[in-house]
C-alpha positions in Angstrom: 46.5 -40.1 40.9 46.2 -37.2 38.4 48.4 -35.5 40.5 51.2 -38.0 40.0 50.4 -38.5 36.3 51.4 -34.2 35.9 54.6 -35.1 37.6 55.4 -37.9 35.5 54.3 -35.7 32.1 56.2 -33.0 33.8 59.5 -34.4 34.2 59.4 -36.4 31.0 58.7 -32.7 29.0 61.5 -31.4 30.8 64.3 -33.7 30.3 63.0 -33.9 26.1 63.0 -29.9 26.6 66.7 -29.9 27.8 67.7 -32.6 25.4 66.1 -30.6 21.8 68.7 -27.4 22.5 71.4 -29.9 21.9 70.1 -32.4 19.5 66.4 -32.1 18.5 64.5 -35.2 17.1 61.7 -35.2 15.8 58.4 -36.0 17.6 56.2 -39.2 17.1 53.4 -39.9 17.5 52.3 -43.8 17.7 48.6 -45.0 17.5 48.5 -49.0 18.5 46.1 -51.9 18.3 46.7 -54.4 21.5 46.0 -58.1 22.2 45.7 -58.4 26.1 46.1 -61.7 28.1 45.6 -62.3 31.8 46.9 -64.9 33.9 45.4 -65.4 37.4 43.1 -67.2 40.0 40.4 -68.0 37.1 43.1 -69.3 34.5 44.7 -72.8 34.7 47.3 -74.1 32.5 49.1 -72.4 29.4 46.0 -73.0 26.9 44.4 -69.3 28.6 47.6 -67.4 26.5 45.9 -68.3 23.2 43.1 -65.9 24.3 43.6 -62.7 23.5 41.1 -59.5 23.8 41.8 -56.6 21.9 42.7 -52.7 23.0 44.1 -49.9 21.8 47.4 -47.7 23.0 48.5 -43.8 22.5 52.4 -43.2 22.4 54.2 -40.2 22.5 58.1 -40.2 21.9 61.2 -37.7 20.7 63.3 -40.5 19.2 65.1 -40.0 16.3 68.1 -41.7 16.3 69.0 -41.6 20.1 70.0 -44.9 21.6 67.6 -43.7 24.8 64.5 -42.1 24.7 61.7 -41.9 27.2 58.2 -43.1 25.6 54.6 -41.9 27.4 52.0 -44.3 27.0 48.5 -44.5 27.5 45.7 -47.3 26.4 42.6 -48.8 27.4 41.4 -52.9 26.9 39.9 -55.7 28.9 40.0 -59.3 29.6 37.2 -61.9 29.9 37.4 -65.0 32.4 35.5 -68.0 33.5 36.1 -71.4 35.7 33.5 -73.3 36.1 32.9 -75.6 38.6 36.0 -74.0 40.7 34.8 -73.0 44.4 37.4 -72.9 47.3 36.5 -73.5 51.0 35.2 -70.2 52.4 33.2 -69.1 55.3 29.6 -69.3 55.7 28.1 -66.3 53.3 30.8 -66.1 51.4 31.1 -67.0 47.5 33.9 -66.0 45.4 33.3 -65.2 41.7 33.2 -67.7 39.2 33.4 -65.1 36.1 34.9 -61.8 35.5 34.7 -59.0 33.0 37.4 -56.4 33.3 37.9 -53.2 31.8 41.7 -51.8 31.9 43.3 -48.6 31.6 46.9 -47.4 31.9 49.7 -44.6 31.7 52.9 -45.1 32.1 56.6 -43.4 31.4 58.9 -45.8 30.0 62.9 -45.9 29.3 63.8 -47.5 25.8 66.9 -48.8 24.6 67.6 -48.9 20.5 71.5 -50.7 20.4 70.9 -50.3 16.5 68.9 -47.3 16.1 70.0 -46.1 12.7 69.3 -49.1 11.1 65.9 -49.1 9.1 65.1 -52.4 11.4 66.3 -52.8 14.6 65.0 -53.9 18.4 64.3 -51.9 21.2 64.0 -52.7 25.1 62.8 -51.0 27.8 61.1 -50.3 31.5 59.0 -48.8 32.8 56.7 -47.2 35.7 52.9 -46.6 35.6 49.5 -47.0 36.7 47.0 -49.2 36.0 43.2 -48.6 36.4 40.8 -51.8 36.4 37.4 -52.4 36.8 36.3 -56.3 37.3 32.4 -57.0 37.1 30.3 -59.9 36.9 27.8 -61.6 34.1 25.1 -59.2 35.3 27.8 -56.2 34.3 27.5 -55.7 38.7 30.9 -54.2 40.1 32.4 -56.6 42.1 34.7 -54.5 43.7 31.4 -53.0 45.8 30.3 -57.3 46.5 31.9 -57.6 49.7 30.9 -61.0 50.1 32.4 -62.7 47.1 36.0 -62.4 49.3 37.2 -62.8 52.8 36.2 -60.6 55.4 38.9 -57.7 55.5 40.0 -57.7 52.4 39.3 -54.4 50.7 40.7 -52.8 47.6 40.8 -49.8 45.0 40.5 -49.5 41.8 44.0 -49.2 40.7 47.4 -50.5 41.2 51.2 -49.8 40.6 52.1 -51.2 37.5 56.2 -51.3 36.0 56.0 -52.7 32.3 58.5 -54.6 30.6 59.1 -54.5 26.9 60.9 -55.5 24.2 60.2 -55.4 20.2 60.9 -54.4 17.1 61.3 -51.2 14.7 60.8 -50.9 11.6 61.3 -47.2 9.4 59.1 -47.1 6.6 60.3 -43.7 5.0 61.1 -40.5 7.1 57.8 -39.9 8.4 56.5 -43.3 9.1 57.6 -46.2 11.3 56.1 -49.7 12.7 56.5 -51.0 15.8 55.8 -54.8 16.6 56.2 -55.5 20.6 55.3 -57.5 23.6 54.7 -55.9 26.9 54.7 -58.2 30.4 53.5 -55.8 33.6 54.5 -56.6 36.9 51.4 -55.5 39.0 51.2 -54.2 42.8 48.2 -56.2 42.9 46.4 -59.4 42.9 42.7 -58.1 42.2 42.3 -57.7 38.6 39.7 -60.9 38.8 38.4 -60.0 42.0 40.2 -62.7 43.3 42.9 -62.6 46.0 43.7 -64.4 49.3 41.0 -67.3 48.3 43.1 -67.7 45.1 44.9 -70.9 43.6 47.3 -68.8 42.2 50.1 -67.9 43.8 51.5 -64.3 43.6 49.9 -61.1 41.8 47.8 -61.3 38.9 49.5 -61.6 35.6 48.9 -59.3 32.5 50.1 -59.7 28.6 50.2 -57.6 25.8 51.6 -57.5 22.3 50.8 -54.6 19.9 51.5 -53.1 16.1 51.8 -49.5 16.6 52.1 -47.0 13.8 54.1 -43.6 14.1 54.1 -41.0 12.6 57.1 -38.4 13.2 56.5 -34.7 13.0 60.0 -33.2 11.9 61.3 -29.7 13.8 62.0 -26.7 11.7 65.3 -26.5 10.5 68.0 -24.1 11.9 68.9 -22.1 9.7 73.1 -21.7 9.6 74.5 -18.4 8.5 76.4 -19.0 5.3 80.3 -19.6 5.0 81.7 -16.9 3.4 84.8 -18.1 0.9 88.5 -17.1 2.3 89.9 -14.3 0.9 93.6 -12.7 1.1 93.5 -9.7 3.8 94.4 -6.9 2.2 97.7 -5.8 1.7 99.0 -2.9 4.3 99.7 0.6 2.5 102.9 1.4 1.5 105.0 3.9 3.1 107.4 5.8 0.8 109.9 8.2 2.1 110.8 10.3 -0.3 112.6 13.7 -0.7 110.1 16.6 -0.9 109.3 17.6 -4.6 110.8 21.0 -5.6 108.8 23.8 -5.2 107.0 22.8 -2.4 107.6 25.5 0.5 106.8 24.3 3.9 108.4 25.4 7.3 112.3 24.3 8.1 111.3 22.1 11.1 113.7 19.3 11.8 111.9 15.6 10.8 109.3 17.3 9.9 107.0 14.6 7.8 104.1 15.5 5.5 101.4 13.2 3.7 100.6 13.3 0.0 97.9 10.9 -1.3 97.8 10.1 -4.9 96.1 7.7 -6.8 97.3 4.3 -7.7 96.9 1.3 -10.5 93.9 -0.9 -9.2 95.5 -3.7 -7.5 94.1 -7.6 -7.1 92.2 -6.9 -3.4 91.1 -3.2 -3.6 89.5 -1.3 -7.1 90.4 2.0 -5.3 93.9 1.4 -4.2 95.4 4.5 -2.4 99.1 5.1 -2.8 100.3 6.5 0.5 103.3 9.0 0.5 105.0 10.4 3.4 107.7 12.7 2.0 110.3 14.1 4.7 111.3 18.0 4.8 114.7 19.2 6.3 
């Protein structure tokens, strides 16, 4: 399982590396409080969804202002069941639990969707793909994964299952640093043993798992890149000015046909250079 998790943390690292050369956001970092509610073979009826048993979550995003963003997650709770007077017809030997205490953790990577992201409150949506760790145990604090004989012969199972998280909820930006996030979370689970309970169930399908949380982030801006400045347009300087002119009298230079000399002498400042050149080219027959 660890090795999966690196994988998952991997990947998600990667695609926020690749994205932050082209747009960086800043990261955040969420710390949650969570109300859990479980729905299986010890629940009956809609009264067990007023019970909820607190937890706590870890979230680590590069959102910004993105419409998509991928989200890690990590948090720990547990539920509480009992049903009383409930026994189904099992073999000799065999007695399914009654009551259950179990302990939950969970990481998962999830895909988010913000339609209205730049607004200072807006919803979000998303799905996801984890794992969830559980523990179930009886009054006595006893695992009851190890009790063999409070299930059907055959049925044997770990300690955690698949879990794929669906999500929706709101946003709310407080100032730049600081945000709120109010949310529900329903997990669709691999497995039907979070109670201990499975084939001698009267639930049909997989055990059932609820979650709402307030999460507060905090967002750690990147270092801004500094731009070189603009520099103000100015006129390119004008070319120098090439005078033919007859040479001056006196001068004594060899009679070569078109032969050409150069004589620099200094000119008025002009309006783009302080030290202006005039450039002569005087021609000698």
């Amino acid at each position: 399982m660890l090795r999966r998790t690196l994988i998952l943390l991997s990947c998600w690292l990667s695609i926020h590396w690749v994205g932050a050369q082209t747009q960086p956001a800043p990261l955040q970092v969420g710390l949650g409080l969570n109300g859990y509610t479980y729905a299986g073979d010890l629940t009956y009826g809609e009264q067990d969804f007023w019970r909820a048993y607190p937890g706590g979550a870890l979230r680590v995003q590069f959102a910004g202002e993105r419409l998509l963003h991928l989200q890690l997650n990590a948090g720990f709770g547990r539920f509480i069941e009992q049903a009383d007077g409930w026994l189904p017809d099992t073999e000799a030997g065999i007695q399914p639990n009654t009551f259950v205490e179990t302990s939950l953790f969970y990481t998962d990577l999830r895909l988010r969707l913000r339609p209205w992201a730049r607004r200072v409150v807006h919803p979000y949506f998303g799905v996801g793909v984890g794992f969830l760790f559980y523990s179930p145990r009886d009054a006595e604090g006893n695992s009851l994964a190890e009790n063999t004989l409070t299930r059907e012969a055959g049925e044997v199972y770990g300690s955690t299952t698949a879990a794929f998280p669906l999500n929706a909820g709101l946003m709310v930006r407080l100032n730049p640093q600081l945000s709120l996030g109010l949310g529900y979370t329903y997990r669709v689970l691999g497995g039907d043993y979070l109670d201990n309970i499975g084939q001698l169930g009267r639930q049909a399908g997989n055990d059932q798992l609820h979650a709402v949380d307030l999460t507060l982030y905090v967002a750690f801006q990147p270092p801004r890149i500094e731009e070189p400045p603009v520099r103000p347009d100015r006129p390119e300087p004008a070319e120098p000015l090439w005078v033919a002119r007859p040479a001056p009298e006196g001068l004594f230079l060899p009679s070569n046909d078109a032969t050409w000399i150069e004589l620099w002498s200094w000119a008025a400042p002009s309006p783009t250079d302080e030290n202006a050149v005039e450039r002569f080219r005087y021609q000698v027959h």
